[in-house]
C-alpha positions in Angstrom: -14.7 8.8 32.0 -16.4 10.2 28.7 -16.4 7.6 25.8 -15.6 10.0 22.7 -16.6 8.0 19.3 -15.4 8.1 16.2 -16.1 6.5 12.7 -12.5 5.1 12.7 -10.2 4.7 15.4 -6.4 4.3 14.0 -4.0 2.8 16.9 -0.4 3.8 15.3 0.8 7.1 13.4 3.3 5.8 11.2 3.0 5.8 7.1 0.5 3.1 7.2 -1.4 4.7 10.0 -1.1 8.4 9.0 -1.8 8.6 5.6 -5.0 6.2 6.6 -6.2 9.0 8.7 -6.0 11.6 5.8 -7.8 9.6 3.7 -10.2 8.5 5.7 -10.9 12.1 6.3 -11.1 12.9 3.0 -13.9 10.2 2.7 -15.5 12.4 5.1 -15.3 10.2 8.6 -14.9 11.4 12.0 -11.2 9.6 12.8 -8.5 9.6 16.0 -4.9 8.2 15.9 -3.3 6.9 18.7 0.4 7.9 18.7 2.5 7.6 21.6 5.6 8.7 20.0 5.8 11.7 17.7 3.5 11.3 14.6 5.3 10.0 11.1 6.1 6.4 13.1 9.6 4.8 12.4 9.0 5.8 8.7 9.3 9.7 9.5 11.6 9.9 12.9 14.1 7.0 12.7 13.9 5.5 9.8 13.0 6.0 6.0 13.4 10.1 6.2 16.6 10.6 8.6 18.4 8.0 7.4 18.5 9.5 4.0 19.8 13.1 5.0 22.7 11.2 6.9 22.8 9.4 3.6 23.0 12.6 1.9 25.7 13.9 4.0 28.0 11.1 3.1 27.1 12.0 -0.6 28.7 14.9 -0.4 31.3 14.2 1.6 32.1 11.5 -1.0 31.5 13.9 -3.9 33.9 16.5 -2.5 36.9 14.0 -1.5 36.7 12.7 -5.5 36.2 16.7 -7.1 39.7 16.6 -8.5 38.3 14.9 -11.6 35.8 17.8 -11.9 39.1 20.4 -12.0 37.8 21.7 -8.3 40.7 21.4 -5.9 39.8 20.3 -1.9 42.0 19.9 0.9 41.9 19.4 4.7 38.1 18.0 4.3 36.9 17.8 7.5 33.2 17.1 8.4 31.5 17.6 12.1 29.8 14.4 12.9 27.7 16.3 15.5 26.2 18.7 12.9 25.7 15.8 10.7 23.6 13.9 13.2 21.6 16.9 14.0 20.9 17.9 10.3 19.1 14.4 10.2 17.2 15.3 13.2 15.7 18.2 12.5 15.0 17.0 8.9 12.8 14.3 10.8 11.5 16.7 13.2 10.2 19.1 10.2 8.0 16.1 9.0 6.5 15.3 12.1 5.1 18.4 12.2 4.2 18.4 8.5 1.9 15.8 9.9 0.8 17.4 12.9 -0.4 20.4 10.2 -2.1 18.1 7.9 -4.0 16.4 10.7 -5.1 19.9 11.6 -5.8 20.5 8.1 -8.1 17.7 7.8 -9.4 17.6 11.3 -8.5 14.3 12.5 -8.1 13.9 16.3 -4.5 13.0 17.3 -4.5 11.2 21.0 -1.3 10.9 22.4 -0.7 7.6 24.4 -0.5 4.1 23.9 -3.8 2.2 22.1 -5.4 -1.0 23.6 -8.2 -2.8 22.2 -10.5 -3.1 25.5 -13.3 -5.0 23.4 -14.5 -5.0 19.9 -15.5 -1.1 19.6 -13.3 -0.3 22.0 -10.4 1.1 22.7 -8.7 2.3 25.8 -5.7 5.1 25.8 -3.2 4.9 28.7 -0.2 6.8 29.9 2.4 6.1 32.3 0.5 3.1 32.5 -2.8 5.1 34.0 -5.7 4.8 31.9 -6.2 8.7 30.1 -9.4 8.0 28.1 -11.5 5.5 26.5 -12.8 5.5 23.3 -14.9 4.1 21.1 -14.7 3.5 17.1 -17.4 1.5 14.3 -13.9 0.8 12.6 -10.4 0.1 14.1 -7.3 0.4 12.1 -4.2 -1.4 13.6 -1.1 0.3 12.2 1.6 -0.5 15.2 4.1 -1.4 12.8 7.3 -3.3 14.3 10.7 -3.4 15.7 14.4 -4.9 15.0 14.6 -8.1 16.0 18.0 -10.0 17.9 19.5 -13.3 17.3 18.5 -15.6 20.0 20.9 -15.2 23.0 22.1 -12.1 22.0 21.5 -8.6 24.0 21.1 -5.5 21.9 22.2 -3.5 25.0 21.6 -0.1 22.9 25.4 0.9 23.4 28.1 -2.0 22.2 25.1 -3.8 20.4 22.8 -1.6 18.5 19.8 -1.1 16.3 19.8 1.6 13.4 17.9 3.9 16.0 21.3 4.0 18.1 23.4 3.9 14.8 21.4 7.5 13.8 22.3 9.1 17.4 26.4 7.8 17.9 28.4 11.2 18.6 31.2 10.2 16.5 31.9 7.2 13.5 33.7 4.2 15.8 36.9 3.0 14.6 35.2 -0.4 13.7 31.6 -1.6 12.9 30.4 -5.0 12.9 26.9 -4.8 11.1 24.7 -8.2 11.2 22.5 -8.6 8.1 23.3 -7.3 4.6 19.5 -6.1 3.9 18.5 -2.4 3.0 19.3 -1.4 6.2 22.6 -2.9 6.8 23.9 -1.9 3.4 23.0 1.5 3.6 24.9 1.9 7.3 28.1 -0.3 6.1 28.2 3.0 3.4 27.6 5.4 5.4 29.8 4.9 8.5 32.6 3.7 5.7 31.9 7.0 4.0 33.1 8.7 7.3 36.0 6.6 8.2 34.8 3.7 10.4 36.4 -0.2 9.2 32.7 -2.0 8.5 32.8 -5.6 8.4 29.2 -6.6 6.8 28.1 -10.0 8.0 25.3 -12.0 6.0 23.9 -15.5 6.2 22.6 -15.9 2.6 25.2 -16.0 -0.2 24.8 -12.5 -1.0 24.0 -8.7 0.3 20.8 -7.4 -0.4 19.3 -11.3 -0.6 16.3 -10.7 -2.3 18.1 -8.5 -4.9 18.3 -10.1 -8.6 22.1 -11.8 -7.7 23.6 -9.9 -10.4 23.2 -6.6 -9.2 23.9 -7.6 -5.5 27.4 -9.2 -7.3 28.3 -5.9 -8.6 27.5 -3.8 -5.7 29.7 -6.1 -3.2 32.5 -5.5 -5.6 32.0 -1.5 -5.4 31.6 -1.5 -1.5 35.1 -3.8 -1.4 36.6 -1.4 -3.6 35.4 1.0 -0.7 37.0 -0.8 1.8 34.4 -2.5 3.3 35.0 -5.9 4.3 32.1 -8.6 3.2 31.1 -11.8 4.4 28.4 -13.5 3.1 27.6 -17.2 3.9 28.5 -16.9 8.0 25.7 -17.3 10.5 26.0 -15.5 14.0 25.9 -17.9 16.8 27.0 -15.8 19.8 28.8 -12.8 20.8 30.7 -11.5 23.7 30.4 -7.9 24.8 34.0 -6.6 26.9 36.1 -3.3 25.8 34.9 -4.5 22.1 32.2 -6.7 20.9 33.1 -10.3 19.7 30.8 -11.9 17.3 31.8 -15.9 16.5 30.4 -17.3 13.1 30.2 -19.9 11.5 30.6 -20.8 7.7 30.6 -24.3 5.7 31.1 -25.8 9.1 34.2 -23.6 10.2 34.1 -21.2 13.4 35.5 -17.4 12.6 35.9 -14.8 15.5 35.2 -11.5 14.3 35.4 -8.3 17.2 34.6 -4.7 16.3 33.6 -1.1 19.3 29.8 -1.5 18.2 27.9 -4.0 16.7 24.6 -3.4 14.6 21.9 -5.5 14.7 19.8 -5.3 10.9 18.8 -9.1 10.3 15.1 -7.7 10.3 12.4 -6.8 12.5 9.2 -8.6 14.1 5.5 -6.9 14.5 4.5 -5.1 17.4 1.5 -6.9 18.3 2.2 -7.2 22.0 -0.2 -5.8 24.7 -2.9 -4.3 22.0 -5.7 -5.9 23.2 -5.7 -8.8 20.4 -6.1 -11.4 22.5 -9.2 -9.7 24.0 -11.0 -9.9 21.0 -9.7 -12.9 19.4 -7.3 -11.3 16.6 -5.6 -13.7 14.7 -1.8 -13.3 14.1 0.7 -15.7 13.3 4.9 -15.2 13.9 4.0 -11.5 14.9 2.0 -10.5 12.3 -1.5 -10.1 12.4 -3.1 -12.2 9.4 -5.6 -10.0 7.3 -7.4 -10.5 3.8 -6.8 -8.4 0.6 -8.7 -5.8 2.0 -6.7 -5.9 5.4 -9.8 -7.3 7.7 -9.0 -9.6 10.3 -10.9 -12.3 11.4 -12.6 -10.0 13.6 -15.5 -7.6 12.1 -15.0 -4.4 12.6 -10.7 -4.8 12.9 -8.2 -4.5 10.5 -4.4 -4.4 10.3 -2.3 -2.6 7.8 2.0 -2.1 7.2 4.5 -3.8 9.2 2.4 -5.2 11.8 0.6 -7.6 9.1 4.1 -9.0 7.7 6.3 -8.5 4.6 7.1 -6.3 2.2 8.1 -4.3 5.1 8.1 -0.9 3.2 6.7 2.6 4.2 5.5 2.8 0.9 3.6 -0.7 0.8 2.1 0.1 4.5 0.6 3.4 2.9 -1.1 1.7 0.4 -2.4 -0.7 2.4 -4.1 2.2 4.8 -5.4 3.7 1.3 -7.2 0.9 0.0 -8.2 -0.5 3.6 -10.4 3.1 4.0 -11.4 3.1 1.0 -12.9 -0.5 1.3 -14.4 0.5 4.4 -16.0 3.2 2.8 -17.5 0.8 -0.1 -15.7 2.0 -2.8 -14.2 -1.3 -3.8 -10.4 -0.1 -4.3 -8.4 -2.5 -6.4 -6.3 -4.5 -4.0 -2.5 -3.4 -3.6 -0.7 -5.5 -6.3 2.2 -7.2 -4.2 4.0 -8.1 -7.3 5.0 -4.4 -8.6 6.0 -2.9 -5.4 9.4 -1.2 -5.7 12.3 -1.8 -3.5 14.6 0.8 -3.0 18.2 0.9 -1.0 20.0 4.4 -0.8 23.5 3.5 -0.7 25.5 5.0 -3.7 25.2 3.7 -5.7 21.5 3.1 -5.1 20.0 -0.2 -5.4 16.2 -0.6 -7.2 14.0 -3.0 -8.3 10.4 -4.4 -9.0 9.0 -7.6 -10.4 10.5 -10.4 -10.9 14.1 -11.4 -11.0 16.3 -13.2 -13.5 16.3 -16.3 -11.2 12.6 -15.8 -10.2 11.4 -15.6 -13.7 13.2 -18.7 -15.1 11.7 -20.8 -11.8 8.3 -19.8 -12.5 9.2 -20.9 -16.8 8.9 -17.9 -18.1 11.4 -18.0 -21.3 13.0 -14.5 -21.2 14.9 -12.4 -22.7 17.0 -9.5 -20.7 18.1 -6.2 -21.5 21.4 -4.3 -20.6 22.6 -1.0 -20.3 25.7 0.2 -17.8 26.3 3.6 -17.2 29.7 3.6 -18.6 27.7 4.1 -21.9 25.4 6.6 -20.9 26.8 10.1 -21.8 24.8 11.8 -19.0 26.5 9.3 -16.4 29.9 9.9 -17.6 28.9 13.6 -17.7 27.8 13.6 -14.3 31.0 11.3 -12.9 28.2 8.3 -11.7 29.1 5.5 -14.0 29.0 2.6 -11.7 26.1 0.5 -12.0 23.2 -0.8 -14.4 19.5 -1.3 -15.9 18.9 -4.6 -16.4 15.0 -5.7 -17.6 13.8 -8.7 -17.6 11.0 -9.9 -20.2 8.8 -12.3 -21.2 9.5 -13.1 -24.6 6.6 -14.1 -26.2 4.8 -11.5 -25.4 7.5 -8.5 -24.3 5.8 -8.3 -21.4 8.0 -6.9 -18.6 8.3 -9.5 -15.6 10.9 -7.1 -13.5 13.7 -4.2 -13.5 16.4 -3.7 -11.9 18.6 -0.6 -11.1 22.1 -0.2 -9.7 22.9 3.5 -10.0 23.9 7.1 -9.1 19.9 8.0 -9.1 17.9 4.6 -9.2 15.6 5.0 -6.8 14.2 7.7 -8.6 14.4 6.0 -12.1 12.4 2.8 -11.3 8.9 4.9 -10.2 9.2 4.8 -14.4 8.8 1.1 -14.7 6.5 1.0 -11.7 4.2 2.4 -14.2 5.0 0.5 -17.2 4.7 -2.7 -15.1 1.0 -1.1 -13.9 -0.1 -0.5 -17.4 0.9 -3.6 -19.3 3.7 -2.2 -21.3 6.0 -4.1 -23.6 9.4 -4.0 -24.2 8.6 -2.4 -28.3 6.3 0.1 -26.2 9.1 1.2 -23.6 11.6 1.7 -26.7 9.3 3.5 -28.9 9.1 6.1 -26.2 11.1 8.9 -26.9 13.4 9.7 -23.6 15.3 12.8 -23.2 18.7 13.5 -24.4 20.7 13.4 -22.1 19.5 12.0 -19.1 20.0 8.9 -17.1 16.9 7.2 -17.7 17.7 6.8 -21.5 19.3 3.8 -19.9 15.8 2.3 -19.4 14.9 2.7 -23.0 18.0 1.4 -24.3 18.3 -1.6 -22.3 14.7 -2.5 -23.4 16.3 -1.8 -27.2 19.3 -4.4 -25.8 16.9 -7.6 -24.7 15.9 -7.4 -28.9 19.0 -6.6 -30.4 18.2 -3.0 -31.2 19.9 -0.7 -28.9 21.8 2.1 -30.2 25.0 2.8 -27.9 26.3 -0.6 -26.7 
């Protein structure tokens, strides 16, 4: 069998892998990804891209059951649940190929089948469990990223008890939905499937949704989704469940026992690296918990090996994971990147509204004795939001204030997601809170709420 060999081997197509590939091309090395699945990962087929066009479609079919207070006039609103599901499809299938083009584009050698590391060099590609090829790389790139994890004792059997994979492919919204863990991915189901008529019940072990979320935002949004109808408890812990014609779910909370039952059950408490079967005990690859433990420029202990997105642990974000694959190849190829800064990464959730932030938050900043001083502004001041009918929600910034440094942000609104990219950059260059409100923002817009929340922390802000 012919040993092929390339300057980087990549064992994973995902974002982290992927967009590693490009780059590495474009630093002008011969590179292969192995992919077993379509290229794009979890990221691009069942995960960060489908999930938002089924997101979308519950948008609308929001915005159209609420038009009577734009003077438009809707009745009998149905929606086709089959068409929804298929829209999201074929949006995901559209990227993959995008990849497949841009790995033509750039000339980068996509081996379908499933990556082992044989020895150090080497990598072996097999199919059906049959060996297909072997090759061999100076640099390999371990971007297998990871999968949902279960509560002990508990059998996601892919049907009654599901992941979010499952929860993209159902045929119709079930009557009831249990959904375990209030995280980004929980949240944005319990709003989608209660967008399109299913009773959610949204179980979480921490004291609030969204647990890493500054708690005042997450206190706000659990009061909108009960508005919504969706039922929330927060402080119970899962300790077994029963699968019959419904799934039964027994919790616990402050030492009391709760029975919960739902038709389908989602599993989103979080999800473990796939590190399993890849050759890393081969070659001595050190990993801890599931996650392969790397240095700032992603090399493991092992020369020559390196590990990048999910597979090396939190922040488990498509985003991050790309990063990481940037600066990993660009390290490789000596031009000494600046490592990805873990404390400006944004985290984004697409319910509506959407959920964003960066930094540090309110509780964060006062544990670490920074003095502070925040800044407010809700959309129910913001001309554009009531012009738009998105009013729920708010900026709040968080500063240090002896120097107006700004320690974090946080978003709770219509278009968030896209609004925090803003203080991403502010955060990157140093900005202060005078610099942020001496920036002229445009009239009328949403993200005048940025400016005038920084113009709130010092007493200066114009509309509240």
């Amino acid at each position: 069998m012919e040993n092929k060999r390339f300057d980087i081997a990549i064992i994973g197509g995902g974002p982290g892998g992927y967009v590693a590939a490009i780059r590495a091309a474009q630093l002008g090395f011969k590179v292969a990804v192995i992919e077993k699945d379509k290229l794009g990962g979890v990221c691009l087929n069942w995960g960060c891209i489908p999930t938002k066009a089924l997101l979308k479609n519950a948008e609308i079919f929001n915005f159209i059951k609420n038009s009577d207070e734009f003077g438009i006039s809707s009745e009998n609103i149905k929606f086709d649940f089959k068409k929804i599901i298929k829209r999201s499809r074929d949006v995901a299938l559209r990227n993959s190929k995008g990849v497949e083009y841009l790995f033509k584009k750039h000339k980068i050698i996509h081996i379908s089948g499933f990556g082992k590391i044989q020895s150090q060099g080497n990598i072996e590609i097999s199919k059906d469990n049959e060996i297909i090829e072997l090759i061999s790389a100076d640099h390999i790139i371990i971007a297998t990223g990871a999968r949902p994890r279960t509560i002990p004792g508990i059998k996601i059997d892919g049907k009654k008890i599901i992941t979010s994979t499952e929860a993209m492919l159902l045929p119709e919204p079930p009557k009831t939905m249990l959904i375990i863990g209030a995280g980004a991915i929980g949240v944005e189901f319990a709003y989608f499937y209660n967008t399109f008529g299913t009773k959610v019940t949204l179980v979480e072990m921490m004291p609030s949704i969204l647990p890493i979320e500054d708690k005042e935002i997450t206190k706000l949004l659990e009061s909108i989704f009960k508005k919504s109808g969706i039922e929330i408890l927060t402080n119970h812990k899962v300790e077994k469940a029963s699968i019959g014609e419904k799934v039964r779910i027994e919790l616990t909370s402050n030492g009391k026992s709760v029975e919960i039952e739902g038709d389908i059950a989602l599993m989103a408490i979080g999800v473990q690296g796939n590190v399993e079967n890849i050759g890393l005990e081969s070659v001595g690859v050190k990993y801890e918990k599931s996650f392969i433990l790397v240095d700032e420029y992603y090399r493991t202990n092992v020369k020559g090996i390196y590990a990048i997105g999910d597979v090396i642990g939190p922040p488990l974000l498509a985003h991050v994971a790309s990063a990481e694959g940037i600066t990993c190849v660009e390290a490789i190829a000596g031009k000494d990147p600046q490592p990805v800064d873990y404390e400006n990464v944004p985290g984004c959730t697409y319910c509506q509204p959407q959920v964003a932030s960066l930094g540090l938050t309110e509780e964060k900043a006062i544990n670490q004795g920074y003095k502070i001083k925040i800044g407010r502004f809700p959309f129910t001041a913001s001309g554009k939001a009531r012009a738009i009918g998105e009013t729920d929600g708010l900026v709040k910034l968080i500063f240090d204030e002896k120097y107006g440094e700004l320690l974090g942000a946080h978003i709770l609104g219509s278009d968030a997601t896209e609004m925090i990219a803003e203080l991403g950059v502010a955060r990157t260059l140093g900005t202060t809170a005078k610099e942020i409100i001496k920036t002229i923002h445009a009239h009328p817009t949403l993200s005048e709420a940025v400016m005038e929340a920084a113009a709130n922390a010092f007493g200066e802000a114009i509309h509240i």
